[in-house]
N, C-alpha and C positions, 0 to 999 in steps of 0.2 A: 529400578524397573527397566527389563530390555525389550526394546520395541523389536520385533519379527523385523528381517531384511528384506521380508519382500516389501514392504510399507515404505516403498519409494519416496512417495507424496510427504512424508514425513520432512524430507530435506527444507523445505516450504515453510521456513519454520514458521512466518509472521502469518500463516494461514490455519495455525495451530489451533482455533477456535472460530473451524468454519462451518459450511451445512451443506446439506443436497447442493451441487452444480447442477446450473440450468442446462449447460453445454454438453449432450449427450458425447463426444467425442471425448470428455475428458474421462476421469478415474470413474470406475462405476459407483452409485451413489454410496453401496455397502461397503465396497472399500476403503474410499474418501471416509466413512463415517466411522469405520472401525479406527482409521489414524486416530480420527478425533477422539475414541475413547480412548488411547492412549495417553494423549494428552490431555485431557479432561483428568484423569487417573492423576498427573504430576502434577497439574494445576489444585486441585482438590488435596492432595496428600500435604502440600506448599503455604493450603491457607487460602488459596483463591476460590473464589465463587466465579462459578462457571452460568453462564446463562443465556439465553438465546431459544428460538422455534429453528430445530431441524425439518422444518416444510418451507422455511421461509431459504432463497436462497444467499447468502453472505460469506465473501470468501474473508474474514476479519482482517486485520494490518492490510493486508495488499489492497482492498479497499475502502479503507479507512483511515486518515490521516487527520491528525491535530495543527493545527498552526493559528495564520491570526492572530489577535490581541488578547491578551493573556492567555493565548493558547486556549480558549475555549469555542472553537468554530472545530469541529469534526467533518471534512470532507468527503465526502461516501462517494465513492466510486459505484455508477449503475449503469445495465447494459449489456454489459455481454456476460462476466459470470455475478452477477450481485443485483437480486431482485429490487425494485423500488420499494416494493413495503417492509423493506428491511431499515428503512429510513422510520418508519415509526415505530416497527417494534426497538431500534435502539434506541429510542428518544424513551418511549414508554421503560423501557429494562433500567434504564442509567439516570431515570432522574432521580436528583440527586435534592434537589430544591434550588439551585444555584441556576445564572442565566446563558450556559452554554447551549449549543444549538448543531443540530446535524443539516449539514448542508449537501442536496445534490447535488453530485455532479456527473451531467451525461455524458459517458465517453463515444465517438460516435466511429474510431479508427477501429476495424477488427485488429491491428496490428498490435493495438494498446488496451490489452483486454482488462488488467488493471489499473486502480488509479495513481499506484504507485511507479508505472513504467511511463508517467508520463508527466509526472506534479510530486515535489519534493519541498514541503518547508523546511528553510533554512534557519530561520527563528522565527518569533514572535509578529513581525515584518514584512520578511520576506520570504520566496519558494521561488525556485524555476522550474519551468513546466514549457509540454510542447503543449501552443496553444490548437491545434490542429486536432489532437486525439478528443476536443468535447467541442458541443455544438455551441451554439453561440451567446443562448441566452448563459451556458454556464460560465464562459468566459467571461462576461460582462459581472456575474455574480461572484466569480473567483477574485477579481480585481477590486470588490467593495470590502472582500474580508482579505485584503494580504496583496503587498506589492508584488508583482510579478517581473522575473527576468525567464525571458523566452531562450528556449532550444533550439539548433538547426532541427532539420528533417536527419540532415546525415548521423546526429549525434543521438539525438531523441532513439533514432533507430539502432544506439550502440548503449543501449540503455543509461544514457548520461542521469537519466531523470529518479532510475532506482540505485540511489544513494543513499550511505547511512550517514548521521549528523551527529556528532559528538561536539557540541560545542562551538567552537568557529573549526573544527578538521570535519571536513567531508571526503567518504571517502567511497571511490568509483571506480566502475569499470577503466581501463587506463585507452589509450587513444581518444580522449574528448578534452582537446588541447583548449576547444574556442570555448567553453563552457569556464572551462578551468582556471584559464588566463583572466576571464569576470570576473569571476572567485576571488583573484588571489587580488587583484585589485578594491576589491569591497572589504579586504581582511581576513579572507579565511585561507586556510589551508589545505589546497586538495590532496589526496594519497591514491594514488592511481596502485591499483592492484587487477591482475591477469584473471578474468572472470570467464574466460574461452569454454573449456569447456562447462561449466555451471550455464552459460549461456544458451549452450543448445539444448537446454530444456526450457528455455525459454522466459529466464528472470536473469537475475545479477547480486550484488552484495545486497540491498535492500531486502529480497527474497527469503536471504539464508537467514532474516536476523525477526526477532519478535522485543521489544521491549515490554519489561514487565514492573 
């Protein structure tokens, strides 16, 4: 299947199963939505059940992270592009009968429009995040499901936080030495890789990736 070039938004892969943005300045609804039949099309040809309200607004993966104890806590990013009641239609779409739970959490920084540019589980454990991009009660609720090691302002804003996690390698934009150096002291291995220009659209390696 080849996606049209003009279908920029495409690059976004982990938003590959999103809906109307709230944020008029972004992609217009029908374009944004036309991505998504393409990927809808791969997902469905693949075996995947695709599902979700395109009224409701949810930008998927970028707002949506797993971590916690047995990885069953889903952190919903809501706020700037991802509606609250997107918080029960994924709870209603995905039950499954098991006791996982979708948990809010309000980002409050425009700078940090998803909750991926700003909270990264690392396992089961633990995530680092900047505690600044969400209000307070979500901080105190972030900390009951999953230990937290906190971001500078300087590095959170060099996207240290949209990280991808392969195991103990995490691997990030490069210049986030103080984050890095936590890292490599708890065990893990960081892989700094040049996200410059991906950057000025405003994500990092996190962005480019969807897991399936």
């Amino acid at each position: 299947m080849k996606i049209p070039p003009n279908l920029r938004v495409c690059v976004f892969a982990e938003q590959a199963l999103n809906s109307t943005p709230k944020d008029e300045e972004l992609e217009p609804s029908w374009f944004r939505n036309l991505a998504w039949y393409f990927f809808e099309q791969w997902f469905s040809k693949h075996g995947y059940e695709c599902v979700g309200d395109l009224d409701i607004a949810f930008e998927g993966a970028g707002d949506a992270l797993w971590g916690g104890a047995g990885n069953r806590t889903l952190f919903t990013g809501v706020g700037p592009r991802t509606d609250v009641r997107a918080l029960r239609d994924l709870t209603e779409r995905l039950d499954d009968g098991s006791s996982w739970k979708a948990l809010g959490c309000r980002l409050v920084d425009p700078r940090f429009y998803h909750i991926d540019t700003a909270f990264c589980p690392l396992n089961e454990e633990l995530a680092i995040y900047y505690p600044y991009a969400f209000d307070h009660i979500t901080q105190h609720n972030m900390h009951n499901e999953t230990d937290l090691l906190a971001v500078s302002d300087k590095e959170a804003r060099n996207f240290a936080c949209n990280a991808v996690v392969v195991g103990r390698n995490v691997v990030m934009h490069h210049q986030n030495d103080e984050i890095a150096n936590k890292l490599e002291k708890l065990g893990f291995s960081v892989k700094f890789v040049d996200m410059s220009e991906f950057i000025k659209s405003g994500g990092s390696a996190k962005c480019c990736t969807l897991a399936i």
